[in-house]
Backbone as JSON Lines, residues from 0, in Angstrom:
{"i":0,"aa":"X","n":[25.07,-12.38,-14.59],"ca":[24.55,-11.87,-15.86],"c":[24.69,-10.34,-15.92]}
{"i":1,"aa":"X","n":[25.24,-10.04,-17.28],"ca":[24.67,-8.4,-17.3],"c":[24.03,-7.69,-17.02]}
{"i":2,"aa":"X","n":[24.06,-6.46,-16.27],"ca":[23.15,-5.58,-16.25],"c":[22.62,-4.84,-17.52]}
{"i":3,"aa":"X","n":[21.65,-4.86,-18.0],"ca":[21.02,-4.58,-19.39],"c":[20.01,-3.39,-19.2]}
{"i":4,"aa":"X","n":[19.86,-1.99,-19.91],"ca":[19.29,-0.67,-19.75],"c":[18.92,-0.34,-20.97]}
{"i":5,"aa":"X","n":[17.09,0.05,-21.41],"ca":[17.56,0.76,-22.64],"c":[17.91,2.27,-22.12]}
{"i":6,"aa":"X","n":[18.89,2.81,-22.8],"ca":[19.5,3.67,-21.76],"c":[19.02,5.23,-22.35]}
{"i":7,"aa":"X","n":[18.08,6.0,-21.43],"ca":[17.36,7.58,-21.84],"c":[18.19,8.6,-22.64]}
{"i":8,"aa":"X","n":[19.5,8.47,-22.61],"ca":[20.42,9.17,-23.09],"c":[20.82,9.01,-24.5]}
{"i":9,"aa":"X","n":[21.0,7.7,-24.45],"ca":[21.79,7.18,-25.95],"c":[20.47,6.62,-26.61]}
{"i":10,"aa":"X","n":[19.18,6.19,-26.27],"ca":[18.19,6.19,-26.75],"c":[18.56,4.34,-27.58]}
{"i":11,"aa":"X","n":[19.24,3.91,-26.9],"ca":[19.6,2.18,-26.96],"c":[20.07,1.09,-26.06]}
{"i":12,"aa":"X","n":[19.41,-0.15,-26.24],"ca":[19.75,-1.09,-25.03],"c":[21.43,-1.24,-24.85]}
{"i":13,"aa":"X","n":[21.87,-0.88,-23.69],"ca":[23.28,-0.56,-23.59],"c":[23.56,-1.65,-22.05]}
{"i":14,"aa":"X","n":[25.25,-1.78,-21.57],"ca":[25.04,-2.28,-20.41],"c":[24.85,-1.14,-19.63]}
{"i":15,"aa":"X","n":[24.48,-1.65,-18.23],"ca":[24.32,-0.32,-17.58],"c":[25.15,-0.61,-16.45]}
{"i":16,"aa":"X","n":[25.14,0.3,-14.93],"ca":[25.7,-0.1,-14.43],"c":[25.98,-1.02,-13.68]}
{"i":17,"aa":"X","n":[26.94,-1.58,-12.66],"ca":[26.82,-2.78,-11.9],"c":[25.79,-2.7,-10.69]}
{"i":18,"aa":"X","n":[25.61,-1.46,-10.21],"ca":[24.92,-1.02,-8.95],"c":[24.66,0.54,-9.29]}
{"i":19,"aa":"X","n":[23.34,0.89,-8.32],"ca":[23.1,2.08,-8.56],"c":[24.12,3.02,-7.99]}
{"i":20,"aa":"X","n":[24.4,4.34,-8.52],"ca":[25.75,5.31,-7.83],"c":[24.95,6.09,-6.67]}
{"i":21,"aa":"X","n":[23.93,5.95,-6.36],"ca":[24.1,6.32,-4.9],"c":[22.28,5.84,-4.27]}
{"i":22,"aa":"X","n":[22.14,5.79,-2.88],"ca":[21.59,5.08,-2.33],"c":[20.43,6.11,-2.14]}
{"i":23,"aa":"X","n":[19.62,6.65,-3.21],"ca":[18.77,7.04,-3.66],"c":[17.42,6.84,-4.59]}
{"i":24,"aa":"X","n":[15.76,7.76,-4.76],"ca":[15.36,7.1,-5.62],"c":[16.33,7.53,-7.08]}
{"i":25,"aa":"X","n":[16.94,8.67,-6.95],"ca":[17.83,9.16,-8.61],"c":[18.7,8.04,-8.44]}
{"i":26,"aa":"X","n":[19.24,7.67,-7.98],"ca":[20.22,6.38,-7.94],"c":[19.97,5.23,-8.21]}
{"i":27,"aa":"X","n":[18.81,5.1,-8.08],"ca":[17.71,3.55,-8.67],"c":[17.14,4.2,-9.94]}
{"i":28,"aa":"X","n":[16.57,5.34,-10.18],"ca":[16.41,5.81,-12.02],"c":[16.92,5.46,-12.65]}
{"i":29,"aa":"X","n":[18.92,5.86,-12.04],"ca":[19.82,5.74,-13.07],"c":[20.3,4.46,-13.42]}
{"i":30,"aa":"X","n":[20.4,3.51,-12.23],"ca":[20.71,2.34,-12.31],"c":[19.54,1.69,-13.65]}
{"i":31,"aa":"X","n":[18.28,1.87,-13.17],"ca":[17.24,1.23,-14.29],"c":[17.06,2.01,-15.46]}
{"i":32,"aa":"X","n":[17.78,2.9,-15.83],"ca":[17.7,4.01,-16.94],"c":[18.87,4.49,-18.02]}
{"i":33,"aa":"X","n":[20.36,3.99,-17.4],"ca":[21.32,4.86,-17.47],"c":[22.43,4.13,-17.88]}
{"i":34,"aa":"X","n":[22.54,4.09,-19.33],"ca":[23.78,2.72,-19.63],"c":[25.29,3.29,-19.19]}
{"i":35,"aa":"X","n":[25.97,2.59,-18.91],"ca":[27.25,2.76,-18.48],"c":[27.94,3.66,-19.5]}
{"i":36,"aa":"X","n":[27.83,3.7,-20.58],"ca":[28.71,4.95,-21.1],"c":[27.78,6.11,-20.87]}
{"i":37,"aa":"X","n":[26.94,6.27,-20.94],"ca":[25.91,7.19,-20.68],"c":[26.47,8.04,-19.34]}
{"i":38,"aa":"X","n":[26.8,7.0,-18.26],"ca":[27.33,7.4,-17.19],"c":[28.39,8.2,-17.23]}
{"i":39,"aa":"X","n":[29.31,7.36,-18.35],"ca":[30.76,8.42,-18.29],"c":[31.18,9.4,-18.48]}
{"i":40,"aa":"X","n":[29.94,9.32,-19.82],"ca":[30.22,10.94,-20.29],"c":[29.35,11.73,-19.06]}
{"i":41,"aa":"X","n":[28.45,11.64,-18.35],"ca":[27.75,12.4,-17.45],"c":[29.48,13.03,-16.52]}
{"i":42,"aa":"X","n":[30.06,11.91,-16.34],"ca":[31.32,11.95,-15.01],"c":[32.11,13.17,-15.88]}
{"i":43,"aa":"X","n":[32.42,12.6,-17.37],"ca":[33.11,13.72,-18.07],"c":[32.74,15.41,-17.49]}
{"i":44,"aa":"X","n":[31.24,15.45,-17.89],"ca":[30.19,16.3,-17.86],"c":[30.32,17.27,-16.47]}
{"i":45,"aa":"X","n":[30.4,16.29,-15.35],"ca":[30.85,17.18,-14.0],"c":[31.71,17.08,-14.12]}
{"i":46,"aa":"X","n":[32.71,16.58,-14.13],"ca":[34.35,17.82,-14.21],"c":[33.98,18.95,-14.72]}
{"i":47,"aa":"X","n":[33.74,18.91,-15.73],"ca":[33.62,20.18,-16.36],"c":[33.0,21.32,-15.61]}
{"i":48,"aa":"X","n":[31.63,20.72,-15.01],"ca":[30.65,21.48,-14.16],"c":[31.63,21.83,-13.18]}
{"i":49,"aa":"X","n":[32.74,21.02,-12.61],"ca":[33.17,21.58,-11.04],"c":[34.13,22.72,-11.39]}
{"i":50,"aa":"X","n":[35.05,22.08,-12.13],"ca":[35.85,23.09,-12.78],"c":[35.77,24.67,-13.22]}
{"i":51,"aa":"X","n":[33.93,24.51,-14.21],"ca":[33.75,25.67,-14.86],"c":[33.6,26.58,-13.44]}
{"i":52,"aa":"X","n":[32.46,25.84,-12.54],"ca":[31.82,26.88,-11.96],"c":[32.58,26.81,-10.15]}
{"i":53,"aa":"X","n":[33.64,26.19,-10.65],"ca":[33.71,26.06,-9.11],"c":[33.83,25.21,-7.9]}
{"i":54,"aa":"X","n":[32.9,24.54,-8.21],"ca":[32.27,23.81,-7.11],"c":[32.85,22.88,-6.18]}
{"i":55,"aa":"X","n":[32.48,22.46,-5.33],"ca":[33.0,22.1,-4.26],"c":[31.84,20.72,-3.58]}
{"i":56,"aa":"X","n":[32.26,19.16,-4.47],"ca":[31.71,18.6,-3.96],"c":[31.34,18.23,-2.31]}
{"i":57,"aa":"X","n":[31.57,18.74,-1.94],"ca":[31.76,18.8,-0.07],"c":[30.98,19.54,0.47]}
{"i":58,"aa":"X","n":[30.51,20.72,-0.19],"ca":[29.58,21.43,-0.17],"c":[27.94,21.31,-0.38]}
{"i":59,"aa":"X","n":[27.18,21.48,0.52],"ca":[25.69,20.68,0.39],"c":[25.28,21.01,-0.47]}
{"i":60,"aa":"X","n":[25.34,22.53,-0.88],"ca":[24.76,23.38,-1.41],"c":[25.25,23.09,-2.98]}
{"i":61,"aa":"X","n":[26.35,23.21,-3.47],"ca":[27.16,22.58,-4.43],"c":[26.77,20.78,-4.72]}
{"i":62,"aa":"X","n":[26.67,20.25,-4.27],"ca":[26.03,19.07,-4.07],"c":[24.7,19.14,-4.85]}
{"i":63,"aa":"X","n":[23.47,19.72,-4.11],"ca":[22.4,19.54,-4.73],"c":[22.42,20.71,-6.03]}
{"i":64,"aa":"X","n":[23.3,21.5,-6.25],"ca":[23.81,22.05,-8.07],"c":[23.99,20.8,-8.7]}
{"i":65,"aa":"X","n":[25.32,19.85,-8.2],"ca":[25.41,18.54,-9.3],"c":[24.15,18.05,-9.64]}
{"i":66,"aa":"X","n":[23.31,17.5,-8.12],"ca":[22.37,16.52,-8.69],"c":[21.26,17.03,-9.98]}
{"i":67,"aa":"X","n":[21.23,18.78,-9.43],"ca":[20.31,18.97,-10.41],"c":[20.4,18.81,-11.61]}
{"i":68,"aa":"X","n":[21.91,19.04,-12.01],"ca":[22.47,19.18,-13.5],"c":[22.79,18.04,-13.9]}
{"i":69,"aa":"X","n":[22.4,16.64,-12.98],"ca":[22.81,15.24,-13.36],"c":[21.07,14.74,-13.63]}
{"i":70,"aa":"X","n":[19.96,15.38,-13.01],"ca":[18.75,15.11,-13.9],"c":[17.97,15.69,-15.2]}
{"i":71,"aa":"X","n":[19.29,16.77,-15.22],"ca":[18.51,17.24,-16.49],"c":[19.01,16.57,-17.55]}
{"i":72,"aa":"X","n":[20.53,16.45,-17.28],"ca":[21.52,15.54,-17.7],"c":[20.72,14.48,-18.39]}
{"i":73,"aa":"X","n":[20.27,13.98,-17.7],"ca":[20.01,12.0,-17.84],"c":[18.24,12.67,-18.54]}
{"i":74,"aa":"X","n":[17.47,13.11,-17.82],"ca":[15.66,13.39,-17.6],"c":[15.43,13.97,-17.81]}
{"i":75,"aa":"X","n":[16.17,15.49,-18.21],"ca":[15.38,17.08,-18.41],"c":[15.31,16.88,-19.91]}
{"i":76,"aa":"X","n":[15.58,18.47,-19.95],"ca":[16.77,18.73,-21.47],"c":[17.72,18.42,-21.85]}
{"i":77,"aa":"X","n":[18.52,17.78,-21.19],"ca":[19.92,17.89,-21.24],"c":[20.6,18.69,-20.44]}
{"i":78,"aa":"X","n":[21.29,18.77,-19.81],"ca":[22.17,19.8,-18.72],"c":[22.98,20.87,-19.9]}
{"i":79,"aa":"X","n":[23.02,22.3,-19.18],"ca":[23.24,23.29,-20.35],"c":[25.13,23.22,-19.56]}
{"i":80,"aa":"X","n":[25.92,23.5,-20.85],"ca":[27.32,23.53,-20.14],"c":[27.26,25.5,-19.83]}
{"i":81,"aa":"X","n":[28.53,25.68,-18.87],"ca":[28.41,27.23,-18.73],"c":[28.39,27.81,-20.16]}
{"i":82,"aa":"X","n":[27.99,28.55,-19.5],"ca":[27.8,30.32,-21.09],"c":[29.45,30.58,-21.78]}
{"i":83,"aa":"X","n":[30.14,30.02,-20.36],"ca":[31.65,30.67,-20.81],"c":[32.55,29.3,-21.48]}
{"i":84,"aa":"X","n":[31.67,28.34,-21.0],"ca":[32.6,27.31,-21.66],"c":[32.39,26.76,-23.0]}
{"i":85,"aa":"X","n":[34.04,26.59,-23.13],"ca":[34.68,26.77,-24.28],"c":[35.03,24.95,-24.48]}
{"i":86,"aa":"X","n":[34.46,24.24,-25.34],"ca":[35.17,22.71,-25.52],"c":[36.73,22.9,-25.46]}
{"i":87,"aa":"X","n":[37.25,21.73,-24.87],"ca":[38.48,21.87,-25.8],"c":[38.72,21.18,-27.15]}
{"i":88,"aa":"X","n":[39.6,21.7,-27.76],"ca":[39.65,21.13,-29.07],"c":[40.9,19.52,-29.41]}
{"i":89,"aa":"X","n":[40.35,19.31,-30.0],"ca":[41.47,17.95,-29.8],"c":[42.77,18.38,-31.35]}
């Protein structure tokens, strides 16, 4: 059976994912919180983050930057994109 979320982001019952993305309690939030497109655009969301600023998933320190900007993401405000970034335009 589906996995079924009303999902914090899109603010509607959406599917969510198959399993939580990591073996955490934020990883069980998102799993019970976080509909699968919700997710994607988050994935969109860090590229952008690694790209704008850098980062270096491999890095611990860089690491706990994502997670933070993946709860404000999903739980805060919303995660702010950099000051310098620019969308691209389609």
């Amino acid at each position: 059976m589906e996995h079924r979320v009303f999902c914090v982001k899109l603010q509607k019952e959406l599917p969510g994912l198959d399993e939580p993305p990591f073996d955490t309690d934020l990883g069980q939030k998102i799993y019970e919180n976080v509909s699968l497109e919700a997710w994607k655009g988050w994935t969109e969301f860090c590229k952008m983050l690694l790209n704008e600023y850098r980062l270096n998933p491999a890095r611990k320190e860089d690491q706990e930057a994502i997670v933070k900007q993946m709860e404000q993401y999903f739980f805060g405000g919303g995660a702010t994109a950099p000051v310098e970034y620019v969308p691209p335009t389609h």
